[in-house]
N, C-alpha and C positions, 0 to 999 in steps of 0.2 A: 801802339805801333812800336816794333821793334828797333833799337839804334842803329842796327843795319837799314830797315827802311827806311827811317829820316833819313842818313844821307844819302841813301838811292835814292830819295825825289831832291832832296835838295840840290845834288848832280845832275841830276836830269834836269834839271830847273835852270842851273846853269849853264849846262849843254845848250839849253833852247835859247836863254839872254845869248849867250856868245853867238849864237847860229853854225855851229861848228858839227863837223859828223867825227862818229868815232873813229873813221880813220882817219881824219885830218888831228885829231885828239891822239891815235896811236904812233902817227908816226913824229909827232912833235915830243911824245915821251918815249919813242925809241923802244917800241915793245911792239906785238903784235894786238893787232885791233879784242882779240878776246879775251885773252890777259886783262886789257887796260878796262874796260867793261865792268868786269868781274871785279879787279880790281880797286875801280874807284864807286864800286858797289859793296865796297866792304870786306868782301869776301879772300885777299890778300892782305899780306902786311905790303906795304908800297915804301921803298927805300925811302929817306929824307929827302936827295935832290928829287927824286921825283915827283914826289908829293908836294913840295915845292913849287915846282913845275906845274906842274897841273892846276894849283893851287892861287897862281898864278895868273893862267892862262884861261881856269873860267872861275876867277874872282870872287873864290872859295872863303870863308873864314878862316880867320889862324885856327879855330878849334874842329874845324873839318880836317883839315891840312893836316893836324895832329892825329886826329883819329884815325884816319888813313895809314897813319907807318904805326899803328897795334895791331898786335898779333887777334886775328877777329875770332870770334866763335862763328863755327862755320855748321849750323846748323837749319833746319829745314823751316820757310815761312808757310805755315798750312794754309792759307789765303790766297797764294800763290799757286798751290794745285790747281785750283777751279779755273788759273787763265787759260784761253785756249791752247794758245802757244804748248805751256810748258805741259798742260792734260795731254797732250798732243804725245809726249815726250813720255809719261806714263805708260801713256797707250800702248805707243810703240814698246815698251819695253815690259808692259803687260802681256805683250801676245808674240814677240822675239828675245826677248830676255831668257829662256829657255833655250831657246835652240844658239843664243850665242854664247852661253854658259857652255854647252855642249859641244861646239865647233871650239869654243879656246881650248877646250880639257882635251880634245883631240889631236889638237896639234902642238901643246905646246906642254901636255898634262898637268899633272891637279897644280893649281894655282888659281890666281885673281890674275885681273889688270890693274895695274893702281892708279888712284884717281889723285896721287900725290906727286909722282913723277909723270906728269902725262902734259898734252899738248892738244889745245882744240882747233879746228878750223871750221867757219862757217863760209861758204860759199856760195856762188849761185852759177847755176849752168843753165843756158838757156836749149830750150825743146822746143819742137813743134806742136806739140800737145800743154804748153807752158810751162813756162821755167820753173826749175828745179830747183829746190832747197839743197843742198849739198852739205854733214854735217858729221868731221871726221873724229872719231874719239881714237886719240892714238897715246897710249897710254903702257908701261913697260910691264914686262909680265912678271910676275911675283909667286916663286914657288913658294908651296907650301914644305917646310925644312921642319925636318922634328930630330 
């Protein structure tokens, strides 16, 4: 298991002893709820007080705490593909990933979006047909300069 996985379950672990939900965990570190996810999943470097904070608040080790504010390698868990969740996330992007390649080059031409300067939001909107997943990637656009 990767050092990013330990402390995703050991996070989680402590998410569940505290009995706290991530937004009561976001807004006590003053961040939005997917940020703080993400980032006490590793996948951020998390400021000192924050880490602290958090560290804190679900009675983390000092050597969690610290690994928390390293800059993480941010790469991909292949074991993680196969959850439904995130195959889901694939999927969609196996069979729209083309056409929104194609819609950004159309409006905003040849570039990316970056997934560096970028902002998530997950939501839920409720329907009569049942509630909706709601899940924004809004992310700045990045021409390509030569």
């Amino acid at each position: 298991m990767s050092a990013a996985a330990e402390l995703r379950e050991r996070v989680l672990t402590a998410k569940q002893s505290a009995g706290l939900t991530w937004s009561e965990i976001a807004d006590t570190l003053d961040r939005p709820k997917e940020w703080t996810v993400s980032a006490l999943f590793g996948m951020h470097p998390v400021p000192k007080d924050l880490a602290e904070r958090a560290g804190a608040l679900l009675d983390l080790d000092p050597a969690d705490v610290a690994l928390l504010q390293r800059q993480p390698y941010r790469t991909a868990e292949p074991e993680l593909a196969s959850d439904p969740t995130i195959y889901r996330f694939h999927e969609a992007l196996a069979v729209y990933g083309p056409a929104i390649k194609e819609l950004i080059h159309e409006e905003f031409g040849d570039g990316i979006m970056s997934a560096i300067n970028f902002k998530l939001d997950v939501s839920r909107r409720p329907d009569p047909g049942g509630d909706r997943v709601v899940v924004t990637f809004d992310g700045k656009f990045l021409d390509y300069a030569w």
